[in-house]
VOKE-735509 format. One record per residue: z, x, y negated of N, C-alpha, C in turn. Coordinates in steps of 0.001 Angstrom, whole numbers, plus 500000, padded with zeros to 6 digits. Each point is the difference from the previous one (the first is absolute). Example, Ala and Ser with C-alpha at 12.3 -4.5 7.8 and 13.67 -1.06 7.14 Angstrom:
BEGIN
507800513190505690500000499110498810500000500900498800 499280499650498950500060500820498810500730499230498910 
# end
This chain:
BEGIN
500000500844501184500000499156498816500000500879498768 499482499621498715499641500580499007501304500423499229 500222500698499172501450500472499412500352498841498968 499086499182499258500301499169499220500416498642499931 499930499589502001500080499012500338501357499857500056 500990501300499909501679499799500194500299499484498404 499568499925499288500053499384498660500324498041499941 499403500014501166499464498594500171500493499383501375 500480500676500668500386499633501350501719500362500066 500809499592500520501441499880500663500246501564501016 500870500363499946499785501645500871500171499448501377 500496498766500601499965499102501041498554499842500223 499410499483499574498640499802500286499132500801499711 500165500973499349499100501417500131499866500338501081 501635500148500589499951500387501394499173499412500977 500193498602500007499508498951501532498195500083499808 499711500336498280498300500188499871499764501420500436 500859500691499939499403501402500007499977500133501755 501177499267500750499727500302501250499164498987501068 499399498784499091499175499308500506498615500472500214 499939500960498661498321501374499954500045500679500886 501109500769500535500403501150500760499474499096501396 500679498726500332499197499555500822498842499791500231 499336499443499291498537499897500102499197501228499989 500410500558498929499381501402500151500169500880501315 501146499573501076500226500923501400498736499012501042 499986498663499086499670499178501192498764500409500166 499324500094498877498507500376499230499523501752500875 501278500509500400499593501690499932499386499523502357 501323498777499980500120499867501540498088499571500531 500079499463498889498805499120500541498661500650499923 499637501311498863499278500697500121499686501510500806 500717500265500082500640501164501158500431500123501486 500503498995500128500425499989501293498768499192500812 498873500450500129499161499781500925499725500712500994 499577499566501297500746500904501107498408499830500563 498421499764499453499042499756500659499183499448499425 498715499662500121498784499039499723500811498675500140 499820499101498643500997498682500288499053499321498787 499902498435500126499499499190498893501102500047498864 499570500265498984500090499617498618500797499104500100 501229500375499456501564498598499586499273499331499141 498892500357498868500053499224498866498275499236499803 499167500384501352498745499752499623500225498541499234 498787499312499691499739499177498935499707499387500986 498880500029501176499661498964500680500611499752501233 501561499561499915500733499793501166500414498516500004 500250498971500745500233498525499791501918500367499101 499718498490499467501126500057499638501530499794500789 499236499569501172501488499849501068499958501198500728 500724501185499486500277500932500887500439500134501404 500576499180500426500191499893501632499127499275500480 499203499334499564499027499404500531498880500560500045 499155500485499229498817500604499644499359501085499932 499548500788499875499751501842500331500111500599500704 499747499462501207500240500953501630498804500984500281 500292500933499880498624501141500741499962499919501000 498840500787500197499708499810501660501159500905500676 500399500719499562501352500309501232501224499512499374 499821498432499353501165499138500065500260499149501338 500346498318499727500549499455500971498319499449500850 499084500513499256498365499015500676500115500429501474 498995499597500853499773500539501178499037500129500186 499158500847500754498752500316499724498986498827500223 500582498849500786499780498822500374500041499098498446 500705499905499423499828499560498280499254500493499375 499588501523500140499475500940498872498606499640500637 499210499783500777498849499737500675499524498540499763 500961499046500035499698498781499410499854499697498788 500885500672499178499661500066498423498629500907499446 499735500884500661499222500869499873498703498804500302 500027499056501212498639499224499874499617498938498704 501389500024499533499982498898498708499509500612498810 499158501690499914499459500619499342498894499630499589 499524498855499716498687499425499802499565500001498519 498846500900499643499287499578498372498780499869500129 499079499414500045498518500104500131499398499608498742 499046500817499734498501499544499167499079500510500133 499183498765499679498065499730500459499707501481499946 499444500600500861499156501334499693498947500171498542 499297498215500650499388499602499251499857500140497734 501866499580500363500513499872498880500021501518498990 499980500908500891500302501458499259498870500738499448 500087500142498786499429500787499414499744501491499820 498490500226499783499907501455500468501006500885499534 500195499740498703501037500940498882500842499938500601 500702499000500903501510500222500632500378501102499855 501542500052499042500980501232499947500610499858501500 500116500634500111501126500327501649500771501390500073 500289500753498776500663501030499820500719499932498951 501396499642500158500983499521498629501692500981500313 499858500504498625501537500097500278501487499214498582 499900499345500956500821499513499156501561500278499810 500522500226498743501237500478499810500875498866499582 501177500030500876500808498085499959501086500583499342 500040499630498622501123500119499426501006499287500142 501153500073499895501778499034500210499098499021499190 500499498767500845500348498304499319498977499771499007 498480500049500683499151499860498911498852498992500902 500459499410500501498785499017500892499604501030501419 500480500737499760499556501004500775499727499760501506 501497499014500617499505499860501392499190499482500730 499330498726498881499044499473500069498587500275500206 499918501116498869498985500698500357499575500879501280 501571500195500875500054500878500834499666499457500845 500815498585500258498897499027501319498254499676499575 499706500287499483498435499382499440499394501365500167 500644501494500192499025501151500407500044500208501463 501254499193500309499770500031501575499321499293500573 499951498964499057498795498645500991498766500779499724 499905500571498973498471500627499899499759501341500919 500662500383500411500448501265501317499397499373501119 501055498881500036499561499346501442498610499199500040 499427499488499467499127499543500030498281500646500376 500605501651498861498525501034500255500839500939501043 500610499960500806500637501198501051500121501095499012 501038500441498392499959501311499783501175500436500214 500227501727499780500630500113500455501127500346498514 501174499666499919500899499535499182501351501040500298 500288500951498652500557501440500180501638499649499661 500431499666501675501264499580499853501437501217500135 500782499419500002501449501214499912500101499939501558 500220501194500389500028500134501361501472499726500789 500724499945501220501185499112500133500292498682499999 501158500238499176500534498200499536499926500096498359 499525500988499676500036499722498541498871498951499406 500596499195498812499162499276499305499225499855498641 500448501817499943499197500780498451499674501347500261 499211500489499285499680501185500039500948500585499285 500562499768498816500675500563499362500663498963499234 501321500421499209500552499172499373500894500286498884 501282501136500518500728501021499148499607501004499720 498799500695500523499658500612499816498637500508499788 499731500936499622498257500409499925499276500694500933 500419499708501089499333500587501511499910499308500993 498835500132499985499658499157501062500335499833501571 500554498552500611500863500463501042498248500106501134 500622500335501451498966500126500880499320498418500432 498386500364500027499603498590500322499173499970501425 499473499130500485499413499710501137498945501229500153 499609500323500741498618500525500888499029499169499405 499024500911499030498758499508499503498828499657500985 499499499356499306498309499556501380499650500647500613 499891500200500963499676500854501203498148500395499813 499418499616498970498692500328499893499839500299498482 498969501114500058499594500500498779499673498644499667 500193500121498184500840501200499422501559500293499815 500382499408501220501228499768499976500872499410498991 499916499081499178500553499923498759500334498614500098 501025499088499126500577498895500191499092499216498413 500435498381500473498828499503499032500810499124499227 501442499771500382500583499524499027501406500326499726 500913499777498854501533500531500190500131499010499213 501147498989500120500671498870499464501436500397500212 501062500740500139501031499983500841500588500651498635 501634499913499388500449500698499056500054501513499904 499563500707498932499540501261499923500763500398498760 500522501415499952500141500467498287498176500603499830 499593499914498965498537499744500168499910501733499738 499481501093501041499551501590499580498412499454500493 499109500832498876498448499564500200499731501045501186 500282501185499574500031501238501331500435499922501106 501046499087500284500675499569501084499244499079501059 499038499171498896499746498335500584498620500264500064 498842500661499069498764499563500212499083500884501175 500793501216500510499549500978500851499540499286501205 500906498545500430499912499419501381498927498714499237 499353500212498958499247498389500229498287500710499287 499027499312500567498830499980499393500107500145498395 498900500755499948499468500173498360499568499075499139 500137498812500537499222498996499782501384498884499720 500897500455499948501169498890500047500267499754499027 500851498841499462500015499166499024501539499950499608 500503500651499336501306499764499498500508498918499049 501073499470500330500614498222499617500998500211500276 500738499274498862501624499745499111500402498820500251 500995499507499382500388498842499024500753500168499231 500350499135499011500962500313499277500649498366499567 501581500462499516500457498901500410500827500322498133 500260499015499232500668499788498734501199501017500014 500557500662499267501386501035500089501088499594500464 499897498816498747500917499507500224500553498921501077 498936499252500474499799499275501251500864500822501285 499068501012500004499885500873500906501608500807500415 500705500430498768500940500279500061501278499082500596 499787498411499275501334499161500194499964499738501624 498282499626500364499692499974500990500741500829501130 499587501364500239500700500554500620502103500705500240 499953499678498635501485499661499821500563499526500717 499490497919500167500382499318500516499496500233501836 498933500595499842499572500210501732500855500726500676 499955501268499311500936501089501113501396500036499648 500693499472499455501336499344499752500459498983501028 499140498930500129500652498949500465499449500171501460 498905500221500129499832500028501651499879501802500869 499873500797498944500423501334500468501251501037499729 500853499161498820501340500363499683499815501257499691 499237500195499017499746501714499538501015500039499474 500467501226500008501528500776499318500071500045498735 498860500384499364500280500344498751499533498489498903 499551499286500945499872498449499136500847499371500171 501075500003501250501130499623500078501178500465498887 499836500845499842500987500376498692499784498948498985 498931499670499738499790499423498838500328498716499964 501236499408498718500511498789500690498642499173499797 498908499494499139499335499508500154498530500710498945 498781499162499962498562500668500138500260500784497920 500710498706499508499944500409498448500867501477499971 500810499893500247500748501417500208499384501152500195 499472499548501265499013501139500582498977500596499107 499218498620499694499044500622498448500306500551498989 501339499894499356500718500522498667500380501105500443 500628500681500929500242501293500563499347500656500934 498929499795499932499170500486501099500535501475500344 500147501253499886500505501093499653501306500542501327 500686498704499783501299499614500664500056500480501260 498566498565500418500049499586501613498964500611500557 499299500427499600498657500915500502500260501182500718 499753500238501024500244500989501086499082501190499184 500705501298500210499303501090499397498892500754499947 499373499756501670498801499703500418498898499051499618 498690499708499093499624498977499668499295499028501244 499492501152501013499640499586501312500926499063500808 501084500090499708500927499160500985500296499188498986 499234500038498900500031498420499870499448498968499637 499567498373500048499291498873499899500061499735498651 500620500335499156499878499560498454499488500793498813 499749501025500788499657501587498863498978500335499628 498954498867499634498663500165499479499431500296501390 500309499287501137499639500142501531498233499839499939 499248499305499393498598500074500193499366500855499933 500655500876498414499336501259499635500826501102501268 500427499756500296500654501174501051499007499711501149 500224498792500553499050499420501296498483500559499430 499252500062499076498254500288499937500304501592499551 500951500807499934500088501304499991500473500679498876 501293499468499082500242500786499411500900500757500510 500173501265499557501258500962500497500898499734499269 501103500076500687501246499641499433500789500514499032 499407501460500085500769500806498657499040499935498487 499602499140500574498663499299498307500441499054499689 501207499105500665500326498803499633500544499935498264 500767500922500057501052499626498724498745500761498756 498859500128499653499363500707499618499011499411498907 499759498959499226498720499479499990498799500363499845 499963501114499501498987500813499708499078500446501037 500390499214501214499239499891501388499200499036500168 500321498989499155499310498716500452498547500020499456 499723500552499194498080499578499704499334500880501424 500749501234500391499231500803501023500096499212500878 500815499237500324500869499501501433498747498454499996 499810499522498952499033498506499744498367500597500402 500298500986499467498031500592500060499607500319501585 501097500881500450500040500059501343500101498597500812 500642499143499855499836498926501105498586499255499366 499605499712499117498766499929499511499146500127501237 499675501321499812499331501082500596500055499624501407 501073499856500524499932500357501659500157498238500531 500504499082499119499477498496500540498996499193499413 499487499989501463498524498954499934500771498841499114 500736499201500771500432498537499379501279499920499973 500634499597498804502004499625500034499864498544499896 500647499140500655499973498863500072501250499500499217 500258498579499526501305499737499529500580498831500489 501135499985500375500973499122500339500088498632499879 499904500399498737500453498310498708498489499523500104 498689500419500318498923499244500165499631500604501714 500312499375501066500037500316501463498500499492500122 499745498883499608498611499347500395498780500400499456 500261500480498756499135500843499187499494501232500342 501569500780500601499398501175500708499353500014500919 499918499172501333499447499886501143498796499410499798 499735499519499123498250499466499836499793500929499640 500359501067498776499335501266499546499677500896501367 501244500228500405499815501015501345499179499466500798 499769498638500419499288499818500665498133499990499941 499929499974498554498936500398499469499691501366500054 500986500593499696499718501823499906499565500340501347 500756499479501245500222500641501047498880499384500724 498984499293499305499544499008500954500320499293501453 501382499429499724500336499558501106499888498753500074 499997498484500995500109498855500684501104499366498750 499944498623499562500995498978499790501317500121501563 499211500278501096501405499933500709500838501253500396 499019500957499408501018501433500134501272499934498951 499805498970498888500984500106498615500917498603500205 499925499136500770500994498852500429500975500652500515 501616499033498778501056500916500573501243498685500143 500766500338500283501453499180499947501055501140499657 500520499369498993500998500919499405501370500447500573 500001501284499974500975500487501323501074500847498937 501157500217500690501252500577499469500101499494498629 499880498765499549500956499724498556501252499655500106 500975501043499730501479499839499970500384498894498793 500339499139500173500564499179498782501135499328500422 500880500205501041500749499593500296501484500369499269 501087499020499038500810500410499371499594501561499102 499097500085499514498988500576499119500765500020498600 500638501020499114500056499814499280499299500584498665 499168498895499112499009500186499054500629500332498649 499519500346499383500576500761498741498299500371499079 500193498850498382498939500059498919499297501654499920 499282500019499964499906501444498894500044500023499049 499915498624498940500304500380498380501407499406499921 500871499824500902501133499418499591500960500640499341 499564501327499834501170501308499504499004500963499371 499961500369498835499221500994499606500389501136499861 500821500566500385500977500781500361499613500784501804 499769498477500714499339500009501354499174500707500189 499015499305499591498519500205499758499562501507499939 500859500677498313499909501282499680500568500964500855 500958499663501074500290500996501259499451500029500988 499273499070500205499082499575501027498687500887499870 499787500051499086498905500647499929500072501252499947 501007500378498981500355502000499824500097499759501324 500403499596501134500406500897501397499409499900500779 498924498671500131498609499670500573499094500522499428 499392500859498778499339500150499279498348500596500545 499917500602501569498980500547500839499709498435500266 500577499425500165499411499121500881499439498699499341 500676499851498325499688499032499323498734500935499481 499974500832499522498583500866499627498566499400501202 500474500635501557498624499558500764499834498288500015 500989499398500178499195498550500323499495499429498263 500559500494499302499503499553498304498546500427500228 499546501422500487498898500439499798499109499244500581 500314500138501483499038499243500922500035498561500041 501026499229499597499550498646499749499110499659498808 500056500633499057498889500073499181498444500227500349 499751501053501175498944500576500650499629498708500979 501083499931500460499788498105501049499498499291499225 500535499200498636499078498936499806499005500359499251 499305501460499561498673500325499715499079499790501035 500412500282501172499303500088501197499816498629500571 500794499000500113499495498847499808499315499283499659 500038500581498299498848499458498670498691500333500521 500048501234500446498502500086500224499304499566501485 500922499650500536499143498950501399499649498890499605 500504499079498515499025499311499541500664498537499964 499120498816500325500936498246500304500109500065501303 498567500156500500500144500206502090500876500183500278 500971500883499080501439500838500779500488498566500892 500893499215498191500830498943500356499438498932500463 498488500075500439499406498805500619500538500344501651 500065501296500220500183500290501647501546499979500319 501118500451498679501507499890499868500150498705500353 499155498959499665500734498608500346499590499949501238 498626500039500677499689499755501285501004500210500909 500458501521499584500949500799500728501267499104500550 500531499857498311500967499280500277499976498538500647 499148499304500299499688498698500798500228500418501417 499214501122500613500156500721501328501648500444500351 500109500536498840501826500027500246500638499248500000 500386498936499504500417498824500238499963499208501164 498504500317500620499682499144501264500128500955501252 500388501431500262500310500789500592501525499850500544 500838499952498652501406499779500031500381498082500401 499357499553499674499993498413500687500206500039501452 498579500440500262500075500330501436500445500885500625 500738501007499657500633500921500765501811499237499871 499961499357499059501349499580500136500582498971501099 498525499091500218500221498984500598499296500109501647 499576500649500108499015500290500917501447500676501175 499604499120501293500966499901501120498772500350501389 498649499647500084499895500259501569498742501462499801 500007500691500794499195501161500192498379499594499878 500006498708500182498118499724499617500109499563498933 501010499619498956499490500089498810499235500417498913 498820499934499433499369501075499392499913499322498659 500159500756498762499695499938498693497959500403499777 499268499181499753498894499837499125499639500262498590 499716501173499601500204500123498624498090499934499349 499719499635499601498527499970499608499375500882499518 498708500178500030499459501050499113500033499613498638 499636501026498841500054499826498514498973501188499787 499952500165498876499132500680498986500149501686500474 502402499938500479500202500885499506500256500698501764 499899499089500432500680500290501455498786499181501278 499931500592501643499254499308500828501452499398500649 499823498753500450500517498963501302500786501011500606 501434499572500348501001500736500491500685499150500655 500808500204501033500917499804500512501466500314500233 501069499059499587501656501051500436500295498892501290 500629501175500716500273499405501691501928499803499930 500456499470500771501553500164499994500655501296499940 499574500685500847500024501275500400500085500897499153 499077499970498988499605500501498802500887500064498832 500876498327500055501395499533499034500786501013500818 500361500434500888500969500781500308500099501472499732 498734500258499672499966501356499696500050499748498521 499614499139499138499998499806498484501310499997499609 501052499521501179501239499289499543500984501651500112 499158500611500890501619501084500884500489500827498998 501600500315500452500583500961498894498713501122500145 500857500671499086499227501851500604500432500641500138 500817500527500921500785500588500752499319499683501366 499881498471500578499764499938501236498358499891499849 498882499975498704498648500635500427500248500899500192 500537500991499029499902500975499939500353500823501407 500888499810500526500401500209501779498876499790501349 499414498353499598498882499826500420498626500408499840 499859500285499115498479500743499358500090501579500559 501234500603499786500084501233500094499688500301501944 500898499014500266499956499766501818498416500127500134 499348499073499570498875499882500535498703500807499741 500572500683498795499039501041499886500278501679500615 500984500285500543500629500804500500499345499387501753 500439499408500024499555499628501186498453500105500702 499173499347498942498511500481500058499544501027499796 500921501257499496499782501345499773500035500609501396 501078499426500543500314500718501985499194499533500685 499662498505499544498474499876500976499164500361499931 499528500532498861498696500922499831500287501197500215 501133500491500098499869501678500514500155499839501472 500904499217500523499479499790501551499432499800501119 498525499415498591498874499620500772498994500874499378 500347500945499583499027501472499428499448499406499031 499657498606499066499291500195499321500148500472498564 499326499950499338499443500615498674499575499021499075 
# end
């Protein structure tokens, strides 16, 4: 605790605060250190919210008899017909904390599964490549055929370009998102607090506090932690540039530079017609159902309700209010110039989504099939039941399943010699 706070505090309760830190701070040292092995992430983003219920790896309670049946419920199909020559099929995408992100993560796996690629996962039980740190942990056995190289990465990364682009084609397409600061921040506050009991958000009796003293509760490491201008850390800033500003025009020019497309949060539908335009992909490669929104006993807090707020919020977010200011600006230029067509195909979109989520909500027998029509912008599609289940699943258990099954088709092709 700060020296000025005994001014203001009881020497009784100096004490019980000063040794409530000491706790958290031992609890904080227990939880990063004492790892005894390759283990999933206490804090990933895409874990269900019922912890005893939800997130079993494959060397949890499944049996290989479960993991084989779920594994057939792996179903994404589209028309061959439907794909366009331009098809991107080499993406790496970097999933920043609490930014729509997991969403996007099931929608690169349906697009995995659908063209057989091969998808550059964390090897083990892990469910990131990286997270606290800037090294990359070990990942699967690449394609067993020249050019040996993987065609997509969706999985949480601290983003090194040297690290990441060596294993993918020259031809690959780098993609963001970005999610409001301040959103983004209360957001994860309330996420890894209430359903991951982070240590150092636990200190904080509640989110306003936390914002007015940021300084306080912030672990000393910026890596270990979810509130510390985490985006700009997640797309690659180094950490000893944080407190710096005189980093940020290099730090903007560079992500410039090295991303094809940053998508944004606060317009989800906007981005996915863009991307889906860029990438030339299918209306049904970009159909989603919205996965991991924590809003449960959620607590929200204005941003202009304190101007006082506001102005700390930003000095201590200041990397991160810099990139999404920039690039949401660059977003709706890039919009402007796709023209009216844009929002003539945004609404289509959204009609298909609507009638996707209808029927996946309600939809009970395995021959059920969704009919979606052709348009201007899209050919005649189909969603199967099968299909709602993979739209619907946490990610933790695709992610278990996808990984199974592509690991798996790797041993069958080296066992059967081919190439």
């Amino acid at each position: 605790m700060s020296p000025h706070m005994g001014r203001a505090w009881t020497i009784r309760k100096r004490a019980v605060c000063g040794l409530l830190l000491v706790c958290c701070c031992f609890s904080w040292l227990i939880v990063h250190f004492n790892q005894t092995g390759p283990q999933t992430s206490k804090y990933d983003e895409g874990r269900s919210v019922d912890k005893d219920g939800g997130g079993k790896g494959l060397t949890g309670e499944r049996t290989n008899e479960d993991i084989n049946r779920q594994m057939d419920t792996l179903q994404w199909s589209v028309n061959v017909s439907s794909r366009r020559s331009d098809e991107v099929q080499h993406i790496i995408f970097i999933k920043v904390h609490r930014a729509a992100s997991t969403t996007l993560f099931n929608m690169l796996i349906r697009f995995a599964l659908s063209r057989d690629l091969h998808v550059m996962f964390p090897a083990g039980d892990k469910d990131h490549l990286s997270e606290n740190k800037a090294v990359l942990s070990p990942i699967i056995p690449h394609p067993p055929s020249p050019p040996f190289l993987f065609d997509i990465l969706c999985n949480h990364v601290v983003f090194r370009e040297h690290q990441v682009r060596p294993w993918f084609p020259a031809d690959t397409k780098l993609i963001t998102i970005l999610r409001r600061p301040w959103d983004q921040v209360v957001s994860a506050f309330n996420y890894y607090r209430q359903v991951w009991e982070v240590p150092y958000l636990l200190c904080a009796p509640n989110v306003k506090e936390f914002l007015l003293k940021r300084p306080r509760f912030e672990p000393v490491s910026p890596l270990s932690s979810f509130t510390n201008n985490r985006m700009s850390l997640d797309l690659g800033l180094p950490p000893d540039q944080l407190t710096n500003s005189s980093h940020v025009p290099a730090f903007l020019d560079r992500l410039q530079d090295t991303f094809h497309l940053v998508l944004i949060a606060e317009h989800f539908d906007e981005s996915l017609v863009l991307l889906r335009r860029r990438l030339g992909w299918t209306m049904k490669d970009i159909v989603y159902i919205k996965l991991n929104a924590h809003d449960k006993n959620t607590t929200a807090i204005d941003e202009n309700s304190d101007p006082k707020l506001k102005e700390a919020f930003n000095r201590f977010n200041h990397f991160d209010v810099a990139v999404y200011d920039h690039f949401i600006r660059l977003f709706v230029q890039e919009v402007g110039k796709e023209g009216p067509e844009f929002f003539h195909e945004l609404r289509a979109f959204a009609a298909v989504e609507r009638d996707v989520r209808d029927f996946c909500s309600k939809s009970s027998s395995s021959a059920d099939v969704l009919r979606v029509g052709d348009t201007v912008w899209n050919e005649a599609f189909t969603v199967e039941t099968g299909e709602c289940i993979v739209l619907t699943m946490d990610e933790v258990t695709l992610h278990s399943l996808a990984k199974a099954r592509q690991l798996s088709a790797l041993l069958t092709t080296h066992d059967t010699g081919q190439v």
